[in-house]
Residue, then its C-alpha position, 0 to 999 in steps of 0.5 A: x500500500x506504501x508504494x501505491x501512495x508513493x506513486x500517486x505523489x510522485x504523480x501528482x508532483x510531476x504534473x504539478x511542476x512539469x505540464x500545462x496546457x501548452x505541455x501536456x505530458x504522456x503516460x509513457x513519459x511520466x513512467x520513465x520519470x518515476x521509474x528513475x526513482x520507482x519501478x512503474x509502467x504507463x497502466x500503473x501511471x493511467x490508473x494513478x492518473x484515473x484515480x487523482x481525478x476521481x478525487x477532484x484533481x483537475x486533469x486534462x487529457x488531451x491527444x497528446x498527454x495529460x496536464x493539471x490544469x490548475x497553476x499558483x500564480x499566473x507568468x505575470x504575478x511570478x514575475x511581479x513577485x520575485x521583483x518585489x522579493x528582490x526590490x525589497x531593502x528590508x533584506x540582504x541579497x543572500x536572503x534574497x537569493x535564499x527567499x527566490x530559491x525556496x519559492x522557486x521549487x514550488x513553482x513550474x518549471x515551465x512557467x520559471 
């Protein structure tokens, strides 16, 4: 049961941080990913995916993969943020640097 969990986030992580709408990813893609980490193959990745979405998870097939549709912040509200990060004067460049890092590892890569 332990791995069933482990691969549902795994899962779930990659969509998060790796598609959008303009880059949907495949079952097939997701599989080699996980499986650096994890043994896995595209059914198991097709039924992780079928049951997030029983669940209430907003993904989206499309003819060429899947995507979560559902981001934090929009291209223009990042990049607002991280100059806000960086034109305050309350805070050291080291903080900073610190403060954009961590916030960037809960943003897409794909919106970066």
């Amino acid at each position: 049961m332990e791995t069933k969990k482990y691969l549902i986030i795994l899962i779930l992580k990659i969509l998060e941080t790796d598609t959008d709408k303009d880059h949907p990813i495949t079952q097939i893609q997701i599989a080699k990913d996980i499986s650096g980490v994890y043994p896995c193959d595209r059914k198991t990745v097709g039924r992780n995916i079928a049951f997030l979405k029983k669940v209430g998870y907003p993904i989206v097939k499309t003819p060429k993969g899947f995507y979560l549709d559902t981001k934090l912040f929009k291209v223009d509200e990042m990049r607002f943020i991280m100059e806000s990060i960086y034109n305050n004067p309350d805070k050291s460049i080291t903080e900073k640097d610190d403060i954009s890092k961590r916030l960037s590892r809960i943003l897409s890569k794909i919106n970066r």
